[in-house]
C-alpha positions as a printed Julia matrix, in Angstrom:
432×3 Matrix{Float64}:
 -11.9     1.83   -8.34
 -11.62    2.17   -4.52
  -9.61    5.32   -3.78
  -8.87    4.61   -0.05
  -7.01    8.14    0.3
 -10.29   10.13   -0.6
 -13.73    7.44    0.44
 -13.11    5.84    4.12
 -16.55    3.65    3.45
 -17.79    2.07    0.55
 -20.88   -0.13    0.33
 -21.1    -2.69   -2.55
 -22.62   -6.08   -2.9
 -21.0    -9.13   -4.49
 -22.16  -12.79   -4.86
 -20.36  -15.9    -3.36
 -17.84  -17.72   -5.66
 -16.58  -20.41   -3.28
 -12.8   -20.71   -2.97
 -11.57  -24.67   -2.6
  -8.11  -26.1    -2.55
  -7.03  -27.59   -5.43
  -6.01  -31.75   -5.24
  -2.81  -30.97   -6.3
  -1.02  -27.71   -5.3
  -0.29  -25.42   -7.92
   1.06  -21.54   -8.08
  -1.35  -19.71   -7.07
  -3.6   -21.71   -5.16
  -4.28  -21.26   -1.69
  -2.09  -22.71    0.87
  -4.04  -24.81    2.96
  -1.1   -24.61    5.84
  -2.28  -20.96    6.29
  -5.39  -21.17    8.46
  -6.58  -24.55    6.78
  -7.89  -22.85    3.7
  -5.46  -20.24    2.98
  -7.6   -17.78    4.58
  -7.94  -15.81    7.89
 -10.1   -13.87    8.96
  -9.82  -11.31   12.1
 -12.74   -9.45   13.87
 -11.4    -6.8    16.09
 -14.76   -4.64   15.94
 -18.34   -4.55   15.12
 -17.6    -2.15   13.25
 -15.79   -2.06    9.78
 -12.3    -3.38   10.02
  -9.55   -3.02    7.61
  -6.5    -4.61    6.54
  -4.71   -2.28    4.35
  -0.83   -3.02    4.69
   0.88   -6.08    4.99
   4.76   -7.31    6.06
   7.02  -10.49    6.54
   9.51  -10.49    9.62
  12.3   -12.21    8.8
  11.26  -14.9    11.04
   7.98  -15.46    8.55
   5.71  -13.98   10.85
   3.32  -11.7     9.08
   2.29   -8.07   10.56
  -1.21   -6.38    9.41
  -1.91   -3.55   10.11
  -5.2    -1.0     9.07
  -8.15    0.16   10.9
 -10.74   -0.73   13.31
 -13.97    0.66   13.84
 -14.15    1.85   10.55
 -17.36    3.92   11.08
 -17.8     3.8    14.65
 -17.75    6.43   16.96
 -13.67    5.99   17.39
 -11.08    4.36   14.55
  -7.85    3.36   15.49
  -4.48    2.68   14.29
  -5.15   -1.44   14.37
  -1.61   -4.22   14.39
  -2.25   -7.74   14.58
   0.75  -10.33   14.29
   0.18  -14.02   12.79
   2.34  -16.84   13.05
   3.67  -18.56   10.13
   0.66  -21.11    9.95
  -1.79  -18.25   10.19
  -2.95  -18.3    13.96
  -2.45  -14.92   16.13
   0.58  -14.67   17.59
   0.75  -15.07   21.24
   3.87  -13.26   21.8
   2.39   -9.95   20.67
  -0.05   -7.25   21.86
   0.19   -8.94   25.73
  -1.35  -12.15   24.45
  -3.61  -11.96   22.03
  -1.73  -10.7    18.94
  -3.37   -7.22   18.78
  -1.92   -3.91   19.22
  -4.55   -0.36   19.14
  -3.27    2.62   18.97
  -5.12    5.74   19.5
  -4.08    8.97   18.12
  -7.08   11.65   18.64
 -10.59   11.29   18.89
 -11.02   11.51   15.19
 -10.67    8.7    12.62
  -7.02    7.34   12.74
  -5.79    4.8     9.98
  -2.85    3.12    9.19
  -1.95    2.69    5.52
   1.76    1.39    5.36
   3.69   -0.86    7.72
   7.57   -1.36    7.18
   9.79   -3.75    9.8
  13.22   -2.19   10.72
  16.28   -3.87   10.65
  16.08   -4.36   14.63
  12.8    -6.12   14.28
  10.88   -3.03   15.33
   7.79   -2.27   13.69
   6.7     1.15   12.12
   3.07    2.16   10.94
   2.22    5.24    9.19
  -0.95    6.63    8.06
  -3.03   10.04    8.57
  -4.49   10.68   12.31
  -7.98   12.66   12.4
  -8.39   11.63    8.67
 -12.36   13.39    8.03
 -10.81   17.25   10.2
  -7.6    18.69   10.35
  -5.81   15.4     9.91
  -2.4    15.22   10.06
   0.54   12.85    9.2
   0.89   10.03   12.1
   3.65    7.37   12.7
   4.26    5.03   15.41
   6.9     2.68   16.27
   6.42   -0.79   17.88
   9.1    -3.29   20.0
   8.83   -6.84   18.64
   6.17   -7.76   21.39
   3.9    -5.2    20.39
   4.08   -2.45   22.85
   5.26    1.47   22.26
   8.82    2.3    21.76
   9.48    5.14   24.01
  12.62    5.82   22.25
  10.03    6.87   19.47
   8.4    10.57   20.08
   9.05   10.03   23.61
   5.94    7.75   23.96
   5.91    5.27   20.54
   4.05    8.44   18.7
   4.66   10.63   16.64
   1.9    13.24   14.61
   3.2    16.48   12.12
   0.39   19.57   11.68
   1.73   20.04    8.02
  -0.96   22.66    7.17
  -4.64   23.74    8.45
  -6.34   21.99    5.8
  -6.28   17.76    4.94
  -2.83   16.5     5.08
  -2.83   12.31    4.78
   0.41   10.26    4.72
  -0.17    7.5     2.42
   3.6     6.14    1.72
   6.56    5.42    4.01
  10.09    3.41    3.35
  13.06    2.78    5.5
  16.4     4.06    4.8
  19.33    1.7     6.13
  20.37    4.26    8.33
  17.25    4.12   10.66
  16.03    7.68    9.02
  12.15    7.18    8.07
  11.11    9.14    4.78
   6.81    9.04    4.02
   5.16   10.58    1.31
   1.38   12.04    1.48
  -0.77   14.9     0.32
  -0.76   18.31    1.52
  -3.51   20.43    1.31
  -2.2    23.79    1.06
  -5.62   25.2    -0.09
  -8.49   23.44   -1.21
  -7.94   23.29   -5.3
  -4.21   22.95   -5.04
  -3.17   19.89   -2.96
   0.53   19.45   -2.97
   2.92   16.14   -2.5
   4.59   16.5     0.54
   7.86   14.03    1.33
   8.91   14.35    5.13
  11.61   12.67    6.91
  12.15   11.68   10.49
  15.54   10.7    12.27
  15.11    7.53   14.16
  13.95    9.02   17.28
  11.32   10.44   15.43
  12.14   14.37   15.09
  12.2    15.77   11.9
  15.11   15.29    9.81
  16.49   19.42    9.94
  19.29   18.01    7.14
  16.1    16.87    4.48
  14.74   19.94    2.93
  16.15   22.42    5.9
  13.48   21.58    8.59
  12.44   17.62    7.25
   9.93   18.35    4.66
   9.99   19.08    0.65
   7.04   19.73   -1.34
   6.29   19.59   -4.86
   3.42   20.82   -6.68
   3.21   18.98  -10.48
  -0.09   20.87  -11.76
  -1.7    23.77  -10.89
  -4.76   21.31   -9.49
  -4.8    18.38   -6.54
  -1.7    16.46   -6.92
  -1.61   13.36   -4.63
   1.72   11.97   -3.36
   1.0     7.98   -2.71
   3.87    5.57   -2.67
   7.77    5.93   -1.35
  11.26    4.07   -1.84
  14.38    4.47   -1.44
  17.48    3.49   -3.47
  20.73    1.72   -2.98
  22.28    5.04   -3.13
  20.04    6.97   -1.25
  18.36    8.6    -3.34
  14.48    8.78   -2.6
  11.79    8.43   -5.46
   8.05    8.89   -5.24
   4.8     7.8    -7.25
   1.62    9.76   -7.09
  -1.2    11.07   -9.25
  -0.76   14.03  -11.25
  -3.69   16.04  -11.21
  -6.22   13.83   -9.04
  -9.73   15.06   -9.8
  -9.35   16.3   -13.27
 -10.39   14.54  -16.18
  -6.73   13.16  -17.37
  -4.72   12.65  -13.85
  -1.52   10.62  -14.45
   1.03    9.18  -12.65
   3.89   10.96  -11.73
   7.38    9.96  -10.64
  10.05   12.42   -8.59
  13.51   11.97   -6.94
  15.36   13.39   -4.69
  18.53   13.49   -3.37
  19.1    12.35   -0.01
  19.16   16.08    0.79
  15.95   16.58   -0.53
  16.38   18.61   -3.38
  15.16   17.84   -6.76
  17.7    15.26   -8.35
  18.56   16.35  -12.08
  19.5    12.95  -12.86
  15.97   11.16  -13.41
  13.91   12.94  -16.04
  16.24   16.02  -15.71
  14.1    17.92  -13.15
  13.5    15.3   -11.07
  10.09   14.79  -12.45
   8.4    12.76  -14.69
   4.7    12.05  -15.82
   3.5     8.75  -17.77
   0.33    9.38  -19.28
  -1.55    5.79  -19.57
  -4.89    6.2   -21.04
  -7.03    9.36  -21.64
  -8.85    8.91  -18.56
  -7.8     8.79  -14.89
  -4.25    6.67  -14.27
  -3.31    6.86  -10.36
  -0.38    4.85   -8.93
  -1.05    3.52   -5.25
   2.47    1.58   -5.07
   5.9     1.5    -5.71
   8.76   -1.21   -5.53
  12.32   -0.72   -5.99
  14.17   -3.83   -7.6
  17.52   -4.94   -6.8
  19.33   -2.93   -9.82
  17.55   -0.36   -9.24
  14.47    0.32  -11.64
  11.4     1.44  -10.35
   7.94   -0.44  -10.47
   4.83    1.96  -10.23
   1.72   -0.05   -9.81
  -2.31    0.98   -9.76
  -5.12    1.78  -12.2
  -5.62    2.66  -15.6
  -8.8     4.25  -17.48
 -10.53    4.87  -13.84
 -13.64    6.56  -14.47
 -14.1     4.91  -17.76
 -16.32    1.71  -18.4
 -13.29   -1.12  -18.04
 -10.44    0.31  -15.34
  -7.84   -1.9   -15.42
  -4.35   -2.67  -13.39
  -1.52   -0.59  -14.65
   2.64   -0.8   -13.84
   5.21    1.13  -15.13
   8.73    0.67  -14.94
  11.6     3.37  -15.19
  14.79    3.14  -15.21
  16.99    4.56  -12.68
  16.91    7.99  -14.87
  13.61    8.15  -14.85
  13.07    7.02  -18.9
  10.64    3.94  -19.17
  12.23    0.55  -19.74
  11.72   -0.75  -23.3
  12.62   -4.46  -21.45
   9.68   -4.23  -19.74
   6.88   -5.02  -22.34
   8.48   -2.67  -25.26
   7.73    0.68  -24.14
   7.9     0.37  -20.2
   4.07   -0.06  -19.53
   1.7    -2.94  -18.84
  -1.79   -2.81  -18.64
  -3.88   -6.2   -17.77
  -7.33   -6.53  -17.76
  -8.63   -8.96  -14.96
 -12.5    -8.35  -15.33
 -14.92   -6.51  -17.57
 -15.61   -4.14  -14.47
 -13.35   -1.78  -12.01
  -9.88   -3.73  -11.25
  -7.01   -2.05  -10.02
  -3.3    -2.73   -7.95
  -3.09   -1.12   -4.53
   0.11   -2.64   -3.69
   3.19   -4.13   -5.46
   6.43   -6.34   -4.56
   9.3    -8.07   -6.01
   9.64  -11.8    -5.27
  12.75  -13.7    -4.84
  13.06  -14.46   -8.07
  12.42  -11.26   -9.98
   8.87  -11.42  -10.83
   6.49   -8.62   -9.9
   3.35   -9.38   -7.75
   0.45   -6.54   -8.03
  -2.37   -6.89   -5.85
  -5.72   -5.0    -5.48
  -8.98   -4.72   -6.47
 -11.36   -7.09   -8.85
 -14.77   -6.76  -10.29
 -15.49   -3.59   -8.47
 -19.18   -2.6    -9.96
 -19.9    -6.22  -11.57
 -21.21   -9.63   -9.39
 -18.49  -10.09   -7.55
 -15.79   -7.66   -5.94
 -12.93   -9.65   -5.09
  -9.16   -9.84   -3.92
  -6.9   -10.33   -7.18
  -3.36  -10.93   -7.67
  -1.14  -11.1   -10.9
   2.26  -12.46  -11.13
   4.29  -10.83  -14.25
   7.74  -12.36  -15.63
  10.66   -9.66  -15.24
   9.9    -8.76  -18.74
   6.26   -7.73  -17.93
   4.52  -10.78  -19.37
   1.85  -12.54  -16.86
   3.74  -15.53  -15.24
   1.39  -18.7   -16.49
   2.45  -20.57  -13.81
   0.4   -18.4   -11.38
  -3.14  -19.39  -11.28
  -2.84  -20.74  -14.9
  -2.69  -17.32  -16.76
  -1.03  -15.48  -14.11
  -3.91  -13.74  -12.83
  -5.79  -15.44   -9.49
  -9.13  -13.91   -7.77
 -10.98  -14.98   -4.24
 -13.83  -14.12   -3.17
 -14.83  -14.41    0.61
 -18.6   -12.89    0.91
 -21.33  -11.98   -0.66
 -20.25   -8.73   -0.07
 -17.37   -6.27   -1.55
 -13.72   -7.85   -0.73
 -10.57   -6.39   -1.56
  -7.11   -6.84   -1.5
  -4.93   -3.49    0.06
  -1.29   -4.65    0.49
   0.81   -7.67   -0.77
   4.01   -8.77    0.28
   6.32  -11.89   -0.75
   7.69  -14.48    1.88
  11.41  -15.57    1.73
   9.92  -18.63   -0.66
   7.73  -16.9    -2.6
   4.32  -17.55   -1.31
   2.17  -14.45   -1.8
   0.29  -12.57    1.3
  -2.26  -10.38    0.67
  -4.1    -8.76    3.26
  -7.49   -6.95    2.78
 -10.72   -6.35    3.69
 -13.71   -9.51    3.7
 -17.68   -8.28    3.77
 -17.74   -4.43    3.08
 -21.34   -3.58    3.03
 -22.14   -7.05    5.24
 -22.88   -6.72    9.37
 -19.01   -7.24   10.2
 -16.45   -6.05    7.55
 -13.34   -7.62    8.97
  -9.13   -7.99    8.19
  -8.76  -10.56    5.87
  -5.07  -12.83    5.21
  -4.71  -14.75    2.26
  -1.41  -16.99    1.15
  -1.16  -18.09   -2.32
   1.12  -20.61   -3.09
   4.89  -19.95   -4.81
């Protein structure tokens, strides 16, 4: 499985499998009203370009954002802005629907974007990713341009330590606070999970932790902190793996307290570790449902011949939830080779939508997509089984980031052709 957080290029080669509409629209198929075929594609370099998050306005337009010039002499933070029927939105990025940003001469990468209830846009991700890279954020107006009200100039970047910091995670509190989640890298055997928050002018929150940042340090090896949310209440959980590197790393789930201490209340320390498989588990997202439980989503088994997509749910204490699947855990096989979720969401109705990676190491390296029931079976409406797969080249393609529209369709964005001349941002929409 892909681990975006540690390998910024990958080169694999897939075959074709040809993608059609189906006669009669069905769950799951792609929605021809999204760029004729269900599919966009955007080229913003020659160079590699990457799609890794994805969001809905409320308005249905649909921000990715990623990187471009993956590889070239200069990557950027990278935000381009579709309309509802797929085409780049003219009102964004002075007229052409794309918005660079530029942190240091170093590889910069966004890996999470969020919209704020004011319709401003926020992407996160680590700046100078392959030196001394540090946590970066930005804020956007709703035409695209810097908010100065942001860091003074729309950016903002946090030296954490000397060593490789990355932000991987970020979530909105309703307050306009910003809370991200990455890994620290206080040494080089003993990476840490680091959990920083920002007031919304983009200064570090002095009443989180003492001075805006928290760390916590599961095993005495590389913990990696991955995926963010925030509850109701306010109290702020995390997902990350437990050990990354080591022959057994597993997920791990903490909480806080909107002061950032340790909250007692899930898994009594604020900690808890699911161990999946004996192999590698590592959890890339998290989703917070409307009462509250929390939906961990990534791989199982990685480094083992058959990796697989993994969620687990906990309830708001932090125990697993025997309603989801009898013990709290699902694990789905889509292919015989390397599958994993990279991103999760809840759709209007409850179900759970994982997205990622599909036939990594076999023919064909694909997007996939699974719909589960709220109970954790597959949804059979959704591509038949509740399981769909595209593939765009003959190259490697993969889904990074999903998100749900106010209907239910299903957005992934991605990347099409890794290992091809042009890698580029890739859109899909499923139908509901």
């Amino acid at each position: 499985m892909y681990r975006r957080a540690a390998f910024p290029f990958i080169t694999v080669l897939a075959l074709v499998l040809a993608t059609a509409p189906a006669a009669r629209a069905a769950p799951g198929d792609l929605d021809p009203t999204f760029g004729g075929d269900g599919v966009v594609r955007t080229d913003l370099t020659p160079a590699e370009d990457d799609g890794f998050a994805v969001a809905i306005q409320p308005d249905g337009k649909i921000v990715v954002a990623g990187v471009k010039g993956n590889g070239g002499p200069n990557p950027r933070f990278a935000i381009v802005r579709y309309e509802t029927d797929g085409s780049l939105d003219p009102s964004f990025g002075g007229g052409d629907g794309k918005v660079s940003i530029d942190f240091t001469p170093g590889f910069d990468e966004v890996f999470i974007v969020r919209i704020q209830a004011n319709g401003k846009i926020v992407v996160a991700g680590p700046a100078a990713y392959s030196g001394n890279s540090r946590f970066a954020l930005a804020r956007l107006t709703s035409d695209g341009s810097l908010d100065p009200t942001f860091g003074g100039d729309g950016k903002v970047m946090t030296d954490i330590t000397p060593s490789y910091d990355v932000l991987n995670g970020m979530a909105l509190q309703p307050n306009g606070k910003i809370v991200v989640v990455g890994s620290v890298s206080a040494g080089p055997d003993n990476g840490k999970i680091g959990v920083l928050r920002y007031r919304s002018d983009g200064s570090l929150d002095p009443a989180f932790g003492g001075d805006g940042m928290v760390f916590a340090d599961p095993t005495p090896t590389y913990d990696d902190g991955l995926a963010i949310g925030v509850e109701a209440d306010g109290q702020i959980v995390v997902a990350g793996g437990a050990g990354f590197d080591g022959p057994n790393e597993r997920f791990v789930a903490l909480a806080y307290r909107p002061n950032g201490s340790p909250d007692p209340t899930f898994g009594g320390d604020g900690k808890v570790v699911t161990d999946l498989t004996p192999k590698a588990d590592v959890p890339f997202a998290l989703a917070i449902q409307d009462d509250g439980k929390i939906v961990v989503a990534g791989g199982a088994a990685q480094g083992g011949p058959d990796p697989k997509f993994a969620l687990v749910r906990y309830e708001r204490d932090g125990s697993l939830d025997p309603s989801f699947k009898g013990d709290g855990t699902v694990i789905t096989n889509f292919t015989p080779y390397d599958d994993g979720a990279y991103s999760v969401a809840i759709d209007p109705d409850g179900r759970i939508v994982a997205a990622g990676l599909a036939g990594n190491g076999g023919p064909r390296a694909r997007f996939g997509a699974i719909r589960y029931l709220a109970g954790g079976a597959l949804d059979p409406t959704f591509g038949g089984e509740g399981k769909v797969s595209t593939d765009l080249t003959p190259h490697f393609d993969s889904a990074w980031g999903v998100a749900v529209q106010a209907d239910g369709s299903v957005v992934c964005s991605g990347t099409a052709g890794l290992g091809g001349s042009n890698p580029s941002f890739a859109v899909l929409r499923y139908q509901p």
